[in-house]
N, CA, C and O of each residue as an XYZ file, in Angstrom:
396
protein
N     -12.175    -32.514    -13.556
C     -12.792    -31.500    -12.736
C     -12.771    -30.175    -13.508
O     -11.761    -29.819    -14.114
N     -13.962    -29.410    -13.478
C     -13.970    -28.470    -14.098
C     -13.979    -27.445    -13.202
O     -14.531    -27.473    -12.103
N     -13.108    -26.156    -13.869
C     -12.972    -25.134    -12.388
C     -13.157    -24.136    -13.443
O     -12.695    -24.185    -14.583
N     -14.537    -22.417    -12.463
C     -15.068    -21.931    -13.110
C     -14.448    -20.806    -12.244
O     -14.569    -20.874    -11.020
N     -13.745    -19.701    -12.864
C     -13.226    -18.776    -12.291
C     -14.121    -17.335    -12.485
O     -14.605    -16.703    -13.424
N     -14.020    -17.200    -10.792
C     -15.150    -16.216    -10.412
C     -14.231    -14.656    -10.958
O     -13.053    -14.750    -11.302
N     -14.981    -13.266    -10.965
C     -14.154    -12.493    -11.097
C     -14.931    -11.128    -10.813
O     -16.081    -10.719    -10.978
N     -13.956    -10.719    -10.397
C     -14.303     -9.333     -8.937
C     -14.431     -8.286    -10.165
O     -13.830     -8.587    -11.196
N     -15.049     -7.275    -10.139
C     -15.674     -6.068    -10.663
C     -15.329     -5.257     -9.902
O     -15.357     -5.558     -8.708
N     -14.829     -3.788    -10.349
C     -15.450     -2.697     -9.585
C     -16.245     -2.012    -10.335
O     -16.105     -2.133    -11.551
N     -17.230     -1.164     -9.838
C     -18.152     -0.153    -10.678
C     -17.646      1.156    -10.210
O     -17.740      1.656     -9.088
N     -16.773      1.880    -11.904
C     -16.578      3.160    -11.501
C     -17.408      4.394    -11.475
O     -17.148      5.431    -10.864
N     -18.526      4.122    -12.280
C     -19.334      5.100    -13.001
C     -20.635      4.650    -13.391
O     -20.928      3.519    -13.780
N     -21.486      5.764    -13.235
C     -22.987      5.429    -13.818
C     -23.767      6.224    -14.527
O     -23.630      7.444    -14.438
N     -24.908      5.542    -15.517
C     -25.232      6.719    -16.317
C     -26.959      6.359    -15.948
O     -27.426      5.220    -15.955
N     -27.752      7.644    -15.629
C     -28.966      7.869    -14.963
C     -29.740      7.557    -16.274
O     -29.350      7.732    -17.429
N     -31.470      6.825    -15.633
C     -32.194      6.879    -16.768
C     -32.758      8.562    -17.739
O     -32.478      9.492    -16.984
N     -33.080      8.836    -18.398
C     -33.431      9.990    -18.654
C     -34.074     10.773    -17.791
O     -33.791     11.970    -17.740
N     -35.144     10.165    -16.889
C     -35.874     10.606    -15.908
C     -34.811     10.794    -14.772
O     -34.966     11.666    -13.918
N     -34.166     10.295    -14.779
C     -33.193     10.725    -13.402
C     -33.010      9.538    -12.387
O     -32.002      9.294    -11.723
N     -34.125      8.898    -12.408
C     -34.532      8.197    -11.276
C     -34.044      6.241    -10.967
O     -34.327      5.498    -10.028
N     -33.527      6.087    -11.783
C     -32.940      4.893    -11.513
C     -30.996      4.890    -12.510
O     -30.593      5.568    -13.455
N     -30.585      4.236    -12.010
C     -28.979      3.523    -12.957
C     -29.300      3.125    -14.032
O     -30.151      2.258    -13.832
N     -29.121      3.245    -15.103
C     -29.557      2.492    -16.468
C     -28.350      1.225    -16.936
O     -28.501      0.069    -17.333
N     -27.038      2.124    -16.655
C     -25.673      1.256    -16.945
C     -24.747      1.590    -16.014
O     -24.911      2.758    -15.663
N     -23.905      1.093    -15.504
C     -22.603      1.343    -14.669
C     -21.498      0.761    -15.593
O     -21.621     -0.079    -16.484
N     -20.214      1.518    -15.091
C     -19.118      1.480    -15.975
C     -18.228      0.334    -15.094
O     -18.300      0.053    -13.897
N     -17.424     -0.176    -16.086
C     -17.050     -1.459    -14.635
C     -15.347     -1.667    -14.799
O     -14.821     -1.187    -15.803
N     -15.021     -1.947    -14.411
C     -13.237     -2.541    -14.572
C     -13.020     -3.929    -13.701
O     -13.719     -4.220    -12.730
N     -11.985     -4.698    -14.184
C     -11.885     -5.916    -13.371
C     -10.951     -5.016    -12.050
O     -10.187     -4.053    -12.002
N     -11.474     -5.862    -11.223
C     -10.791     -5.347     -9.420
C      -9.000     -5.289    -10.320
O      -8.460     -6.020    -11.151
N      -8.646     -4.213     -9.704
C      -7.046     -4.383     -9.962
C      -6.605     -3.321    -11.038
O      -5.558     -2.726    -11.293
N      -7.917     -3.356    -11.566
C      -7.338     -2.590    -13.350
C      -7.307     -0.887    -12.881
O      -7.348     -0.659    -11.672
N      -7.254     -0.050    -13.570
C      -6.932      1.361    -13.638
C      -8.449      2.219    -13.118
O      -9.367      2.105    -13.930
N      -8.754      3.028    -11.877
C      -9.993      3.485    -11.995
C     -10.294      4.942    -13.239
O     -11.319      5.592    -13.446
N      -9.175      5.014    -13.743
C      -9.639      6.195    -14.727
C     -11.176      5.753    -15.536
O     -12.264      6.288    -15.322
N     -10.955      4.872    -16.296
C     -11.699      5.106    -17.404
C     -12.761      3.229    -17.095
O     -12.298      2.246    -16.518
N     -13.611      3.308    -17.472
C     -14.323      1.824    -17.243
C     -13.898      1.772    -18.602
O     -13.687      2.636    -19.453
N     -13.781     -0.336    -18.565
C     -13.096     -0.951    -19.431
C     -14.464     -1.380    -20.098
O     -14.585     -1.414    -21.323
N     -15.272     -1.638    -19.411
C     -16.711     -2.206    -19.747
C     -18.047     -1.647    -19.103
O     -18.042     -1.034    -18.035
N     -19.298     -1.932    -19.907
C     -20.631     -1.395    -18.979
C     -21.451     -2.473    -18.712
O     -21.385     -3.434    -19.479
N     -22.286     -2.506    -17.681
C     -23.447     -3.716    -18.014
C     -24.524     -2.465    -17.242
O     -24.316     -1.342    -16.780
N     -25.952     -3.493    -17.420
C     -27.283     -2.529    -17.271
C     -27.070     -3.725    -15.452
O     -26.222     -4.564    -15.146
N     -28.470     -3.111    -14.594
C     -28.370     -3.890    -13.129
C     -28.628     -5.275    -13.211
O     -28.046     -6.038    -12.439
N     -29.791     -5.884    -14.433
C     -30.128     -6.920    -15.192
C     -29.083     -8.142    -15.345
O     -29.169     -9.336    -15.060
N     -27.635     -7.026    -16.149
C     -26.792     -7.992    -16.231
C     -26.071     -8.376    -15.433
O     -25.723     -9.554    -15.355
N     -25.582     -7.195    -14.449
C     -24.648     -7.285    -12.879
C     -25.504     -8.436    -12.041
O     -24.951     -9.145    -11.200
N     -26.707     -8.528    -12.318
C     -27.963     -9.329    -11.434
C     -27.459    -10.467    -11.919
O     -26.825    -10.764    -10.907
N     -27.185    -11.536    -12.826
C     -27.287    -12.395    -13.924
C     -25.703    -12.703    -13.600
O     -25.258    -13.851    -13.632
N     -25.127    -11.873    -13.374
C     -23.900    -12.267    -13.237
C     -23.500    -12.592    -12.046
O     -22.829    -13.592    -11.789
N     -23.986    -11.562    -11.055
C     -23.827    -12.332     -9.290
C     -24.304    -13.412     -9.421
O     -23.471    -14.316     -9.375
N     -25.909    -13.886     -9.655
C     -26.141    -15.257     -9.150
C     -25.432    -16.037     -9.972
O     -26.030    -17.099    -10.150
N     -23.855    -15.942    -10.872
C     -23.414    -17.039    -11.545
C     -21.981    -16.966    -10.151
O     -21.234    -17.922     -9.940
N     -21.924    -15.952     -9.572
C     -20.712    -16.259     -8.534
C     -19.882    -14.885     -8.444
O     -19.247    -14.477     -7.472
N     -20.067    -14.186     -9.881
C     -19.126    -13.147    -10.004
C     -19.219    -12.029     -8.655
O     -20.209    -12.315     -7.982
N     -18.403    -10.758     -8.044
C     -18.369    -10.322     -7.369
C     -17.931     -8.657     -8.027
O     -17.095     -8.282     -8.849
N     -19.277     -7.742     -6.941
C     -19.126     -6.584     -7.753
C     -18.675     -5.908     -6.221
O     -18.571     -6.570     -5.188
N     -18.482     -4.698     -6.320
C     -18.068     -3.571     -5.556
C     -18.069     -2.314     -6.272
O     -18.314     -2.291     -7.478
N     -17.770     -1.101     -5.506
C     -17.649     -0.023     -5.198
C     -16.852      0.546     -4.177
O     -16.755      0.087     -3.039
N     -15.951      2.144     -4.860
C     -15.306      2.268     -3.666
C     -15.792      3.608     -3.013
O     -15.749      4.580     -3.767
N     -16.216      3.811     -1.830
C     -17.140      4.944     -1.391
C     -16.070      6.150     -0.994
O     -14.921      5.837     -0.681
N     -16.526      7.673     -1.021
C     -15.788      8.688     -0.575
C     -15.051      8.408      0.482
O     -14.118      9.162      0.761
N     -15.236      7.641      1.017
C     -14.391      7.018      2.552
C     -12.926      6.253      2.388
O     -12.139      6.073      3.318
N     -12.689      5.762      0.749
C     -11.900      4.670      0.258
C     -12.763      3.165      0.746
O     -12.262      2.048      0.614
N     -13.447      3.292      1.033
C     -13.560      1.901      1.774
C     -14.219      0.989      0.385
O     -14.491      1.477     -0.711
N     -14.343     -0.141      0.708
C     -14.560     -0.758     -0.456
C     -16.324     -1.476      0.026
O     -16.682     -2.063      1.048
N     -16.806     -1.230     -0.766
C     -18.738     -1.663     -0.630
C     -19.569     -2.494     -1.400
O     -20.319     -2.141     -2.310
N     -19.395     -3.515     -1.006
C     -20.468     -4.901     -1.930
C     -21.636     -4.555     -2.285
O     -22.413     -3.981     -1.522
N     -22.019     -4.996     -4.003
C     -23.321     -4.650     -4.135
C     -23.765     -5.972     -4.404
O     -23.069     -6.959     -4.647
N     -25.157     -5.871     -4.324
C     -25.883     -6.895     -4.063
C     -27.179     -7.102     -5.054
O     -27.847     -6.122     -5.382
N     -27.493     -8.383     -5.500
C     -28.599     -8.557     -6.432
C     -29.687     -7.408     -5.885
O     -29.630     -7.049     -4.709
N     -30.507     -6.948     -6.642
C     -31.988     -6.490     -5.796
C     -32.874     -6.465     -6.607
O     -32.757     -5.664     -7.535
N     -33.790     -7.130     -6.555
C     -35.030     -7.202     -7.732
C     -34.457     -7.718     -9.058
O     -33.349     -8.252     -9.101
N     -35.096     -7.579     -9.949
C     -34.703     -7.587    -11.488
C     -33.730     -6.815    -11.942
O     -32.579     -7.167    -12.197
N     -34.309     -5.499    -12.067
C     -33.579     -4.516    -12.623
C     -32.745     -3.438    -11.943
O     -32.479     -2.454    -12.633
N     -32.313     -3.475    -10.744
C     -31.692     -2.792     -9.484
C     -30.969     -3.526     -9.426
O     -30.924     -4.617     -9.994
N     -29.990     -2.863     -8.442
C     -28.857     -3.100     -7.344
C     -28.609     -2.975     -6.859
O     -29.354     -2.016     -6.656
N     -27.553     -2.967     -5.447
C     -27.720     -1.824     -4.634
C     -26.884     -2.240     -3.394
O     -27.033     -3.440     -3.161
N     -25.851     -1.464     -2.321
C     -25.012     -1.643     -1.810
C     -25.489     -2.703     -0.549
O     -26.656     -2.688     -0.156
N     -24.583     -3.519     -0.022
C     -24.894     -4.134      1.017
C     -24.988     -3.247      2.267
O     -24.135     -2.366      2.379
N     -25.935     -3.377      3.230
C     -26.604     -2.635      3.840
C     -25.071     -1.963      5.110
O     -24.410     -2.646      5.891
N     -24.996     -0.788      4.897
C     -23.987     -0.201      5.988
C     -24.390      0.807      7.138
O     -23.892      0.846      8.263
N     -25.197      1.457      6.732
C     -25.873      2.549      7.395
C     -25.648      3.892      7.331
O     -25.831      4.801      8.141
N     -25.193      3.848      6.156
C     -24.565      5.547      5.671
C     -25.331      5.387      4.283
O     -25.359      4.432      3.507
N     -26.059      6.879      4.214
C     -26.877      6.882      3.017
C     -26.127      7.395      1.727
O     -26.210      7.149      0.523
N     -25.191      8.398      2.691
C     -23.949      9.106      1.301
C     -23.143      8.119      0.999
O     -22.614      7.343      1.795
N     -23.034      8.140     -0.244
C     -22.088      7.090     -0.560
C     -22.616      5.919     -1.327
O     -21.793      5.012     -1.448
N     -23.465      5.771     -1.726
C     -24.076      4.919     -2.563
C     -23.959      4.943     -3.965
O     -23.230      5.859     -4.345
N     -24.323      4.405     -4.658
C     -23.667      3.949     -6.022
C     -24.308      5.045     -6.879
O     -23.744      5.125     -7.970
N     -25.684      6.235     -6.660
C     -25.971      7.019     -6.726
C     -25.004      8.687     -6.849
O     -25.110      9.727     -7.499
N     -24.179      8.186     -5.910
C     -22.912      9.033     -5.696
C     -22.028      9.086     -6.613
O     -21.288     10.047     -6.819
N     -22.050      8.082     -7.204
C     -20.723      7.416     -8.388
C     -20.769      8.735     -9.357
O     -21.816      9.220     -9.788
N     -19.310      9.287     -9.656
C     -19.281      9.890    -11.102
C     -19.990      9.314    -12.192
O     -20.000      8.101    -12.400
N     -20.700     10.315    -13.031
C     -21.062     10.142    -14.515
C     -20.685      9.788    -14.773
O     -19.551      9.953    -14.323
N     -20.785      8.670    -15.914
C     -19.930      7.619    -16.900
C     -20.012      8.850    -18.096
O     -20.783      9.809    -18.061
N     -18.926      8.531    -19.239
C     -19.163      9.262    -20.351
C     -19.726      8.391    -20.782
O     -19.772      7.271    -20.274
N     -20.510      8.898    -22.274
C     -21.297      7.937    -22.890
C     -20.865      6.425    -23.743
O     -20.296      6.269    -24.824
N     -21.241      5.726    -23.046
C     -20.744      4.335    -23.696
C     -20.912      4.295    -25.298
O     -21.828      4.957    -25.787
N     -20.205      3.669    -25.996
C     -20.589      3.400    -27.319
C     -21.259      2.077    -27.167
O     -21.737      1.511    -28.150
């Protein structure tokens, strides 16, 4: 039996396209690890690619509360639906620049 171990994300940080107008990369840490600094980045493409393999992402909103994001389109992402507009992954601190 082969066993494929899923693994929780948080997204601490994001860096805007030049235009402003969409996420280009988010900064990520495994659930558990340190929120200072992201350990890793992926673009929404890859967070996309990686949910439908099982993996599990989040966010934690000004509230502390913790907020599932969810495949959306191709190149998006985007919180599971709560009904509060503040607080979205839009909100997230600037990432510094990834190498």
């Amino acid at each position: 039996m082969v066993y494929i171990t899923m693994t929780t994300y948080e997204i601490v940080c994001k860096t805007l396209t030049s235009d402003q107008s969409r996420i280009e990369r988010v900064g990520l840490i495994e659930s558990g690890g340190s929120a200072n600094t992201a350990s890793s980045s992926a673009t929404p493409a890859q967070i996309n690619e990686s949910i439908s393999k099982g993996h599990k992402y989040f966010f934690t909103n000004d509230a502390g509360m913790r907020v599932e994001v969810d495949r959306f389109e191709n190149d998006f992402i985007r919180t599971k639906p709560d009904g509060i507009l503040r607080g979205n992954l839009r909100h997230l601190r600037n990432c510094r620049p990834f190498s």
